[in-house]
Every structure is written in C-alpha cells, then in structure tokens.
Residue, then its C-alpha position, 0 to 999 in steps of 0.5 A: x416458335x411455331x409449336x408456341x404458337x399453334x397452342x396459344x392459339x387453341x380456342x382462339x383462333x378467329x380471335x382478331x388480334x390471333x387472325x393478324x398475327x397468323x396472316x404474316x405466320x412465319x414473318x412474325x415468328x422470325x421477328x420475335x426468334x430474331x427479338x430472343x436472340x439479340x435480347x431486344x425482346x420487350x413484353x407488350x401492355x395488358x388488358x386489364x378486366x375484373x371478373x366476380x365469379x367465383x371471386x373478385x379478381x382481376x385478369x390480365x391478359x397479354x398481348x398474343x405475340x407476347x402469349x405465343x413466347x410464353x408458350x415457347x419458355x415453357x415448352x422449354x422449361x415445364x419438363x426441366x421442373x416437372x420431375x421434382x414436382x410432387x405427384x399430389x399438386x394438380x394445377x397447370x399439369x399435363x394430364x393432372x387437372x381438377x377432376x384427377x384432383x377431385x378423385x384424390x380428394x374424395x379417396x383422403x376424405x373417406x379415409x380419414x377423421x379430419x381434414x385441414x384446408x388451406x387458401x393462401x391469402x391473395x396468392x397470385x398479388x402476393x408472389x414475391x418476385x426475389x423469391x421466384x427468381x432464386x428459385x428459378x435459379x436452382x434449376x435452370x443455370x442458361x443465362x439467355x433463359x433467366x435473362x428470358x424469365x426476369x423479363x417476363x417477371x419484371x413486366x408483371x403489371x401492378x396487382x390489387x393487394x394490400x401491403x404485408x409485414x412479415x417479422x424483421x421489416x421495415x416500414x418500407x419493405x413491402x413498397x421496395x420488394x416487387x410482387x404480384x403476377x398477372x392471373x391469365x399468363x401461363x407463366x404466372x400459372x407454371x411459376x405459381x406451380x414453383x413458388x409453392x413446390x417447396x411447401x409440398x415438399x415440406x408437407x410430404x417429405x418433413x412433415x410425413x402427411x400422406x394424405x395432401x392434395x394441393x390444386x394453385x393455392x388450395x389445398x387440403x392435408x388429412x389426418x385421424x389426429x385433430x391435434x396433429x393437424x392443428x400443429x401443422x397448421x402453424x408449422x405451415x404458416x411458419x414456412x409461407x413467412x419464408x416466401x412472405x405469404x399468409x393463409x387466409x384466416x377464414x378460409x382456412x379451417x380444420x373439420x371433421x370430413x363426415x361433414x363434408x368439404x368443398x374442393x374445386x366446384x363440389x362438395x365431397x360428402x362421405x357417402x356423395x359428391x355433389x356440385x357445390x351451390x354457388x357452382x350451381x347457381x352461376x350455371x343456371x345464369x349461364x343457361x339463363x344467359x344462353x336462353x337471352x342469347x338464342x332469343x335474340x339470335x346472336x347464338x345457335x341451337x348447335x353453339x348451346x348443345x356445345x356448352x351443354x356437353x362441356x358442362x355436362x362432362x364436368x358434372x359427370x365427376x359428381x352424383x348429378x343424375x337427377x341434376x343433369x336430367x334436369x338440365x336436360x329438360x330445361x334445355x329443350x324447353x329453350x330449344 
C-alpha cells in the first residue's frame, strides 16, 4: 500500500486532496488494508470534466485514496499478464511508450508498400464488462482479487456513447449488457491493454502479419499486398463482433505508406518524421498560454523553461531542427 501510494502521488503531490491524505499517511493506509481485507471497501464519486484535445472526450477522475488502490492491484496483477502480452502493443508499458512506439512504426513504414490503420470506434465507452471480467478469469484464479477487480469495474461511471447492435441482439442487449470505463483510471488504461490482447494475438499468431504496432486503440498492420490487407480488414471486424466493438469507418483506411501516416503525434513520411499539424498548433496555444501566464505573474520564467524542455524532448524523436529553433527564438523573445 505504501509502494501504491508514492506512485500515485507522482506529479501530484502538493495536490489538496494528496496533501490531506499524506498528513495521516500510515493512518489512512491501514484504514483501506483493513476495507480490502474485510471487503468493506467501496469505491468514491468521480469527477467529471470534458477535454476537446486532441478529441472530444470526457475524463474521469477518482478520488485519491481510491487511485492509490488502483496502484496496489495493479502492482499486483500487471506482471501476472504482462508475459503474455505481445512485444508490439505500447500503451501503459513499463519501458514501452509512444516514442519506442513511433520507432516501431516508422521501421514497418519504410519497409513495406501499404499500411492498414485501425481506430476502434469509441473504445474506452464501449469496453464491455462480461467480456472484461471472463478475461480477467483466465489469468487470475485469487477470488479476494476478482472480487477487488469486479468492484472496480462495477463502479465505472456512465460513459458518453451510442448503443451498438451486433448480430443475435435484441432491442435491449445493448441497455441490459454494462459497458464503458472511465479514461483517467489506471485500471481502465491496464484493463484496456487486456480486452484487446486477443486481437494481437490474433493478428500476430492466426494471421501471421509481422508487421503490427498497436499503441490503446490505434494500431496499424503493414503489408507488400494491398489485397492481403484489405482481407484482414474484415477478418478484424469479424473478431472485434466478438468483444462487440467496431473500427471506425472513417479512421480506418488502407494507404500507400510513400505517402505518409500519422501515428501518436507525427507524421511518418518515408524519408521524415515530422510533428503532425494539429500537434503543432495545440503547442503554439500552449505557448501562447504561457506567454499570458508570465505576463500576469501567475507563472515563472524557470516554470516555462520546464515545459519547454518537456516538449522539446518529445519533438527530439522527429526532424524538428529548425521547429525547435524556432521555438527557441519565440521563447526568449517571451522572456
């Protein structure tokens, strides 16, 4: 618990509700160990809040104490699944992550002709929780930890999405059949990893694609054959009726990689990598942002150097040299 509960404080520890609860540290660590083990446990409300960057989509965010249980369980149970996991899924890795991802990526597009992209259509609203709980069945058997998991799934709060029929429902399968996690949970984000294992794993080991990255919900298959892709396509939307998902029908296109492909922030051009222009332009309101910040004194010089850095050590994965200098002049012009 204690372990749990220095890494969900990571970046947030002069957070009010963080400071409240690290005043009676060991105190309130007992109280939940003591909640877990006579299973009195019950999750908090969320917050709720809508974000439009780089999409519409709204956030929830638990309460503290119940983020520092989520840590424990998946201290507990990440390891358990993590060696089945398929080396070419990215999100939510120890040591994996979007740049590791973005070399991946760019390493298939300069090798093959074509390039398949898949975006499934509302994931995270549309994660079905049977399914997710018979999953998490056939790795972990502690009945005190599925007991733990359901209860974390069960208190999912109602998510923004439409109902979807799939082949042999009823008019009310979609109301009675619970789904939806909230984005913001790290559960959600390692349960997110789980769902779709199985598609990996049906690309990779039925399918036989080598080339396959899969970062969440975004991911991409390579081939020299254009029809071979367009095949997989439906054998794909034939397994996700199975976990009663759907690609998106506009995001999800065949294309010659010489033309290029977004992939997590940039675009992947066969001889560049180069920041993607909506990317770009949310940077420049950030800067523009900063700028009103420092103005009105409700940010440092040093707090600005520190976001600078940060961004600068993403655009370092792309050709931004002359991007960065850029940024470099307007940032001292603000100082």
């Amino acid at each position: 618990m204690l372990t749990a509960a220095t890494k969900a404080r990571k970046g947030k520890r002069y957070q009010p509700n963080v400071l409240l609860f690290d005043t009676s540290l060991e105190q309130n660590l007992l109280q939940l160990q003591v909640e877990l083990l006579i299973k009195t446990y019950q999750p908090g409300p969320y917050t709720t809040f809508t974000i439009v960057q780089p999409k519409k989509r709204m956030i929830s965010a638990a309460p503290y104490r119940d983020r520092v249980v989520h840590h424990s369980l998946c201290n507990i149970i990440q390891p358990l699944f993590e060696a089945s996991f398929i080396t070419d899924s990215y999100a939510n890795r120890v040591d994996y992550g979007t740049h590791r991802a973005l070399r991946r990526f760019t390493k298939f597009a300069r090798h093959y002709q074509y390039i398949l992209q898949g975006d499934i259509q509302k994931y995270f609203p549309n994660i079905d929780h049977q399914i997710l709980k018979i999953k998490l069945r056939r790795k972990l058997k502690c009945p005190d930890t599925l007991w733990l998991c359901d209860l974390i799934i069960d208190n999912s709060n109602p998510q923004d999405a439409p109902p979807l029929y799939f082949p042999q429902d009823n008019i009310l399968t979609p109301i009675i059949r619970r789904k939806g996690l909230p984005i913001g949970n790290l559960t959600s984000q390692f349960f997110a990893n789980i769902y779709l294992d199985s598609l990996d794993h049906f690309i990779k080991d039925r399918l036989q694609i080598p080339g396959y990255v899969r970062y969440v919900d975004d991911f991409a298959l390579f081939s020299n054959d254009r029809k071979q892709l367009q095949t997989t396509r439906t054998l794909i939307e034939e397994h996700l009726e199975a976990l009663r998902l759907r690609l998106h029908p506009i995001k999800t296109q065949i294309s010659a990689t010489k033309h290029g492909a977004n992939f997590v922030g940039f675009r992947v051009l066969p001889h560049q990598i180069r920041i993607r222009n909506a990317s770009l332009r949310r940077a420049r309101q950030r800067m523009y942002d900063l700028q009103q910040q420092l103005a009105n004194n409700e940010i440092t010089p040093a707090k600005i150097a520190q976001s600078v850095c940060s961004w600068f050590a993403h655009l370092r994965h792309g050709d931004t040299w002359h991007l960065r200098k850029k940024i470099l002049q307007q940032f001292a012009l603000m100082l």
